[in-house]
NUPAKE-107087 format. One line per field, with one value per residue (C-alpha): x, z, y. Coordinates in pm, 1 decimal. Example, Ala and Ser with C-alpha at 12.3 -4.5 7.8 and 13.67 -1.06 7.14 Angstrom:
% NUPAKE-107087
x <- (1230.0:1367.0)
z <- (780.0:714.0)
y <- (-450.0:-106.0)
This chain:
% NUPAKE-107087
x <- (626.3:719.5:353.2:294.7:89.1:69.1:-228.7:-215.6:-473.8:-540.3:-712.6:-892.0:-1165.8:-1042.9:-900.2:-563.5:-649.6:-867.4:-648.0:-400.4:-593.5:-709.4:-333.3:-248.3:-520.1:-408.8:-102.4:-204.3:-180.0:-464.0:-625.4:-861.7:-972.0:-1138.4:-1330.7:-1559.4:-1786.9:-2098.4:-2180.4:-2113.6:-2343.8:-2174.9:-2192.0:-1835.3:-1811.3:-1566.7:-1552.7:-1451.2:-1086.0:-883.1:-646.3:-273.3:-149.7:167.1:43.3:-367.3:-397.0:-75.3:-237.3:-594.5:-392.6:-256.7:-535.3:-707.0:-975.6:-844.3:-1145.3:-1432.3:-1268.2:-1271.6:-1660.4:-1756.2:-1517.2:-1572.1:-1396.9:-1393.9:-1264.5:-1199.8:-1399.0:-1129.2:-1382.3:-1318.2:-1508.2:-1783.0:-1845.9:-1650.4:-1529.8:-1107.8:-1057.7:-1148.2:-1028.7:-1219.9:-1260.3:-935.3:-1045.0:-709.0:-768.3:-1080.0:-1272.1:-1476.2:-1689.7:-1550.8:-1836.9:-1842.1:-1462.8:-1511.8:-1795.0:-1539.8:-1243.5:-1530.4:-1616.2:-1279.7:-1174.3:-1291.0:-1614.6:-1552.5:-1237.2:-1393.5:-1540.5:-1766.1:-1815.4:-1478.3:-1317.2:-954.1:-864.0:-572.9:-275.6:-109.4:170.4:47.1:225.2:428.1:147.2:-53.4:-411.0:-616.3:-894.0:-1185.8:-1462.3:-1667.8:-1547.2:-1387.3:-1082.9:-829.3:-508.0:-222.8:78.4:106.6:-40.7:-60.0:-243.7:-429.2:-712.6:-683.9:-518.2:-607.8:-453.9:-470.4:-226.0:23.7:135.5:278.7:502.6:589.1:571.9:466.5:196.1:-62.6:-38.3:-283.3:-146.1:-346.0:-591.6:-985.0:-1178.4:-1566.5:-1753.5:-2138.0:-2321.9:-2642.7:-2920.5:-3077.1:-2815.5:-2961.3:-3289.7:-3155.3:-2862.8:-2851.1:-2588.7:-2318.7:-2411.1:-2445.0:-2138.6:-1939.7:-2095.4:-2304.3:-2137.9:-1846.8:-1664.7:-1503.7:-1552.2:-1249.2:-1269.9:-1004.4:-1018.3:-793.2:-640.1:-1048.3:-1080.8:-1373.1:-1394.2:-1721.0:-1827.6:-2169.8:-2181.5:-2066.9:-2372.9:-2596.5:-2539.6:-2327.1:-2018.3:-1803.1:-1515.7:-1398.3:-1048.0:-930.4:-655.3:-737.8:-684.7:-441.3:-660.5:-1004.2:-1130.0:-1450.6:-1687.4:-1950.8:-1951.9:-1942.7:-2153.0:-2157.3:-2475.9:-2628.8:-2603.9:-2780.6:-2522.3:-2221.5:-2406.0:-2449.6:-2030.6:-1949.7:-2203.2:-2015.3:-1686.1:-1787.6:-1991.6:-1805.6:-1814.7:-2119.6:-2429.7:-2436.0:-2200.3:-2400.7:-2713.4:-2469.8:-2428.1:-2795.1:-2882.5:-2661.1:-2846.5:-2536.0:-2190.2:-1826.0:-1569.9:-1223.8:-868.3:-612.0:-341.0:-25.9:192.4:539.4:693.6:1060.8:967.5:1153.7:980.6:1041.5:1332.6:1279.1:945.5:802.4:635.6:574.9:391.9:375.0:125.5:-13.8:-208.1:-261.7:-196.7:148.6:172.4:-139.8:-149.9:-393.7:-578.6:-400.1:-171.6:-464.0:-177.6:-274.2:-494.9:-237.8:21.0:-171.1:-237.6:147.5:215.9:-6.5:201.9:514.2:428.5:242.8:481.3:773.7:619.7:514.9:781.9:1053.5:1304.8:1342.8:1434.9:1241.0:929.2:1030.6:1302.4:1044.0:892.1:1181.8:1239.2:920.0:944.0:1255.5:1101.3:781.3:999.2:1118.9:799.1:533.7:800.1:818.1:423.9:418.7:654.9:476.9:142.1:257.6:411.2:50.1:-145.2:84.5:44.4:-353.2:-405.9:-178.2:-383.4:-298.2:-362.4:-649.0:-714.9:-832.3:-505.9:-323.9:-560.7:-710.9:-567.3)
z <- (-835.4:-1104.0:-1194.3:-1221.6:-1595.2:-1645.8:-1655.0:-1405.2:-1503.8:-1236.3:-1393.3:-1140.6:-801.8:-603.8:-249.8:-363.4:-672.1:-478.6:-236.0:-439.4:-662.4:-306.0:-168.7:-548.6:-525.8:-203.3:-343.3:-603.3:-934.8:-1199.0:-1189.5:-1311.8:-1242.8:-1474.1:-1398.8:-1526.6:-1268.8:-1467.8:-1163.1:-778.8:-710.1:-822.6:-530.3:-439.9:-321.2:-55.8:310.7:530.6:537.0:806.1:796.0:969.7:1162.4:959.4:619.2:504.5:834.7:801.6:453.9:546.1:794.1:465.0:333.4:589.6:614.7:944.1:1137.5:867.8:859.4:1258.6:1236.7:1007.0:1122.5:1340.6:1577.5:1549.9:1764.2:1643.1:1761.0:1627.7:1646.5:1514.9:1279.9:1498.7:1593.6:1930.7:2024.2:2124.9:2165.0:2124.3:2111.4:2227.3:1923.7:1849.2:1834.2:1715.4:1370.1:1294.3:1014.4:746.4:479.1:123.5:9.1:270.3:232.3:-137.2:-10.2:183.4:-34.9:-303.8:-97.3:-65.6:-441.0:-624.4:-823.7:-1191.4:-1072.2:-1119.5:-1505.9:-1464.8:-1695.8:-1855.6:-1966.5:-2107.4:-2370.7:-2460.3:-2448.7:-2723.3:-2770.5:-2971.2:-3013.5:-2621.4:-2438.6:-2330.5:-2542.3:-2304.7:-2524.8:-2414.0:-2445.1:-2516.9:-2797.2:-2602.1:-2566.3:-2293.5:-2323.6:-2002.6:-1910.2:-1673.4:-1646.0:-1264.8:-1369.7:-1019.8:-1141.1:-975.4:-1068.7:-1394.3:-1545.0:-1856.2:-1798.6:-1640.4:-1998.0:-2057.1:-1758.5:-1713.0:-1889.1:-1551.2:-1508.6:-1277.8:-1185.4:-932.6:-647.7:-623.9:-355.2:-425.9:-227.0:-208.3:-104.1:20.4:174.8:418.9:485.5:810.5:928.8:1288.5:1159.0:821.0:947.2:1334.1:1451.9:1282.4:1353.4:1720.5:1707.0:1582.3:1894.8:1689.9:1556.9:1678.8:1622.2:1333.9:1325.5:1210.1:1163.1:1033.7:982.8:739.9:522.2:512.7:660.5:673.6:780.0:866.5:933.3:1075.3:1043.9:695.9:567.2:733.8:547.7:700.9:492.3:480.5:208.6:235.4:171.5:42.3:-184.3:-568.9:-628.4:-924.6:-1182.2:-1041.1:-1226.8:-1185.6:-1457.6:-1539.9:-1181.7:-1022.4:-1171.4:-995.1:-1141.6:-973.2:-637.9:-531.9:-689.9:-508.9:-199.0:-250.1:-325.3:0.5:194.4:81.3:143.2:495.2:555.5:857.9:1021.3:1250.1:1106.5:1112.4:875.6:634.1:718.5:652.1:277.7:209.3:338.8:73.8:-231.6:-424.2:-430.5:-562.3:-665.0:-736.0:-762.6:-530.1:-761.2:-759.2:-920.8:-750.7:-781.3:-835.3:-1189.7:-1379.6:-1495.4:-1790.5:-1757.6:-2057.4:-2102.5:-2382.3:-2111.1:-1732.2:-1666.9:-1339.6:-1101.9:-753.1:-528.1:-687.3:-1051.8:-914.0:-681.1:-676.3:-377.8:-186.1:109.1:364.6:545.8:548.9:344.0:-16.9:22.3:310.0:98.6:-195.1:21.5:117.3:-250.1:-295.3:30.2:-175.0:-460.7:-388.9:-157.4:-450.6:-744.9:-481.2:-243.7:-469.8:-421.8:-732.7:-1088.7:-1291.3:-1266.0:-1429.7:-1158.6:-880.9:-1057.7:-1059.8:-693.5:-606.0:-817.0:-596.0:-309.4:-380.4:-504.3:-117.0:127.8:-135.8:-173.6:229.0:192.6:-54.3:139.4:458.4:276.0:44.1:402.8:570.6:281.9:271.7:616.5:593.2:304.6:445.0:474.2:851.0:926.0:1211.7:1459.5:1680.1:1682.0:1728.0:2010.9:2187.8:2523.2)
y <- (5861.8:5615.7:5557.2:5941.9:5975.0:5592.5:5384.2:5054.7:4730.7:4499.8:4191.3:4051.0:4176.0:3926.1:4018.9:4070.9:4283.1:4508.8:4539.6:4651.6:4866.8:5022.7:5098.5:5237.4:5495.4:5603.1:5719.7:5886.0:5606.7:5562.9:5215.9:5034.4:4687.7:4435.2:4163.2:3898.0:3859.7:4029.1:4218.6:4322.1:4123.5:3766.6:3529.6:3416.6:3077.4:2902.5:2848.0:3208.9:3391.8:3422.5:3681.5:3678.3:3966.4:3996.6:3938.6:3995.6:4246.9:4442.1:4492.0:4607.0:4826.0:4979.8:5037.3:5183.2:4896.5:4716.3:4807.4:4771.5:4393.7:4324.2:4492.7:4208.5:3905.0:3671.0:3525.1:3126.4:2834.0:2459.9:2158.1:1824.6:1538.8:1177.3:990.8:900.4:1250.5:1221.2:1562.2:1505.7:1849.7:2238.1:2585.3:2871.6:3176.9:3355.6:3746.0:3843.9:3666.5:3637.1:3439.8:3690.1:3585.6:3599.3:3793.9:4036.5:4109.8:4182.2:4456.8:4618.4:4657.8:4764.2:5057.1:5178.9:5220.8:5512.2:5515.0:5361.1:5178.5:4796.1:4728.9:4456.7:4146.0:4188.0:3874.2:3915.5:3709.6:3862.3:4144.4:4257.2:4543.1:4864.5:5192.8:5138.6:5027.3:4746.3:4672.6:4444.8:4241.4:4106.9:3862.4:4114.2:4243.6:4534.5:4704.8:4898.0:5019.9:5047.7:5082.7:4842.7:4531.5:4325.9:3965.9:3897.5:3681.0:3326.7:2995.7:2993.2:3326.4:3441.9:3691.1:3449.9:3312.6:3608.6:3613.3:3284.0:2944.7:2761.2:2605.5:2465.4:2135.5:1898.9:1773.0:1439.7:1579.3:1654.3:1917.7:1836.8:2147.6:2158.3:2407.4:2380.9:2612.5:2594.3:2345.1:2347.8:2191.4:2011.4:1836.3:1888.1:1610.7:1797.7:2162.7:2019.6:1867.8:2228.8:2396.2:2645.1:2959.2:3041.3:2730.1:2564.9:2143.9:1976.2:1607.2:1316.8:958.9:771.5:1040.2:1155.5:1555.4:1714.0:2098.2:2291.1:2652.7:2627.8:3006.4:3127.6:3366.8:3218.7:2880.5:2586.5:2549.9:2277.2:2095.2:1730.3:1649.7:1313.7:1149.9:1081.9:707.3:703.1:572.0:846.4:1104.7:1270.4:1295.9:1073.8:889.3:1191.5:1467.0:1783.6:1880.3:1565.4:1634.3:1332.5:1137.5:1302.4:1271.6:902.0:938.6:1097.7:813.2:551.5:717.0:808.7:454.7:377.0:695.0:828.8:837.1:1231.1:1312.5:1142.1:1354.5:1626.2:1490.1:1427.0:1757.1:1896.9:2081.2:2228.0:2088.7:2177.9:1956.2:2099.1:1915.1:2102.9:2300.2:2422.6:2679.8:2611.4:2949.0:2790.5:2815.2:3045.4:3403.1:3596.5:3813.7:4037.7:4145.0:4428.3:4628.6:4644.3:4362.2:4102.8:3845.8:3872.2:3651.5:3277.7:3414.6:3392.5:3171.7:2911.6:2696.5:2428.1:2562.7:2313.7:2629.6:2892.0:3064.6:3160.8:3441.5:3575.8:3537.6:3698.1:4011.0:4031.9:4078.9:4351.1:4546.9:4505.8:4600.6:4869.3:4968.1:4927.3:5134.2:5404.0:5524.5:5599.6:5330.9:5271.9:5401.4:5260.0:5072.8:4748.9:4751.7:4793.0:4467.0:4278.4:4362.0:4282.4:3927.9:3822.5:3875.3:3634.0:3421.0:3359.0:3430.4:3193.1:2926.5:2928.5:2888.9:2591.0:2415.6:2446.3:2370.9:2053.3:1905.4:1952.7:1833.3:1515.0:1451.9:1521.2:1291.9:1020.8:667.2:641.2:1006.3:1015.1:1280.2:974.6:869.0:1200.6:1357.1:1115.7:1028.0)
């Protein structure tokens, strides 16, 4: 095996670089995984995963963790309402993909590495070459060395620089996310109007989405969608740390829709704002690098949440490159990288496309599900 007597550093406990760290061990290669997360225990926040057949369940099937996801998933339907909370359509819950929450999938891929794989509260800062291998430094003062180094720790990378010279860029769209406790008392028109669990509201009204889970750990979570003006910026009129104020924001945004999504917004405690991102992968990589080194998940390939694609696509990269530095294919393992490299470079750009064409038609001023669905 080409990693037989090397060291492997995933940097990152997300999905993808557990996932990967999980089908490594399998085989037989050394890994470790650092992350900086201070604990286990570090709440992950964002609405639930749904996983594709061909892509994030074809690589739990891999790993031997396709069960232990369908015993914790659940199966969701969509309600599409309009803006005055007018139900135009629904689909009953979809058992063959399944919606699981992102903590709970993080539990699961935990169990499943070996003891000591994940080093908690490890922030890298930086890589540097000594004596043929990798030194990983870290915020806290520490140090690791590898042999191989697989950067799978979100859109903002520190290991991408070394790889590429891309960068993130925003795509002009904002993502407000909220979450409700006891949305059946606090805010009862909306979790009415999603049907309870086991259905996922989707609503649309002049370029204006909203999505909620009514069932995501027991909380009711939900993100708003809506084109930046060009001259917006969020900052000192909207201040994250004053929710009142960015429920006041979302009131006046939603003003002429139904009464209940606005109880949805004051029943709010804790919100998230977040421009959507991309990293378009057409940019070139480095072709000569001093030692193995490469990006999975949105390291690699960063994209907005408007396909249900990016953490599918994520968990495709960790099949094929686990799959190329393990089953001998190749000579060497920078070759198995390369391989590897030209292959995302095909299957993500396939997912951008089809996710900047939704987001444009979701953010687009006459976009209304009133006037799509409604007969």
């Amino acid at each position: 095996m080409l990693l037989a007597g090397k060291k492997v550093a995933i940097i990152g406990a997300g999905p993808v670089g557990l996932t990967l760290a999980r089908l490594l061990q399998q085989r037989g290669a050394a890994v470790a995984v650092y992350e900086r997360d201070a604990t286990a225990q570090a709440r992950i926040w964002g609405g639930t995963l749904d996983l594709e057949e061909a892509t994030g369940q074809l690589a739990l099937h891999q790993a031997g963790l396709l069960a232990h996801y369908f015993a914790q998933a659940k199966p969701m339907g969509r309600v599409l309402a309009d803006e005055q909370g007018t139900v135009l359509g629904s689909t009953e819950p979809d058992a063959r993909q399944p919606e699981i929450n992102r903590n709970a999938l993080r539990k699961i891929l935990l169990a499943s590495v070996l003891p000591g794989t994940v080093a908690w509260d490890h922030q890298l800062t930086a890589l540097v070459v000594r004596q043929g291998q990798w030194v990983l430094r870290f915020a806290q003062q520490a140090e690791a060395e590898a042999d191989v180094v697989i950067g799978a720790n979100g859109g903002l990378s520190s290991v991408r620089p070394y790889v590429t010279s891309a960068e993130v860029a925003a795509t002009g769209t904002f993502i407000i996310q909220g979450e409700v406790r006891e949305p059946a008392r606090s805010c009862p028109a909306i979790y009415r109007l999603c049907g309870g669990p086991g259905h996922i509201l989707m609503a649309a009204s002049q370029g204006i989405s909203l999505v909620a889970n009514p069932d995501n750990d027991g909380t009711l979570a939900y993100g708003v969608t809506f084109k930046q003006p060009a001259d917006w910026q969020p900052g000192p009129g909207l201040d994250f740390g004053n929710p009142a104020g960015v429920s006041d924001f979302l009131c006046a945004m939603f003003a002429q829709w139904g009464e209940g999504y606005r109880q949805l917004f004051r029943a709010t405690s804790v919100f998230v704002g977040l421009p959507a991102r991309l990293l378009a992968v057409a940019a070139p990589w480095y072709p000569a690098r001093p030692l193995p080194i490469t990006l999975v998940g949105d390291a690699a390939h960063l994209m907005p949440p408007f396909a249900g694609k990016g953490v599918n696509i994520g968990l495709r990269d960790a099949v094929v490159l686990a799959n190329n530095l393990t089953t001998g294919a190749f000579a060497t393992v920078e070759a198995a990288i390369s391989d590897y490299e030209q292959q995302l470079a095909g299957y993500a750009h396939a997912a951008q496309l089809e996710t900047s064409a939704n987001e444009a038609a979701l953010t687009h001023p006459s976009f209304s599900f009133k006037n799509r669905f409604s007969r």
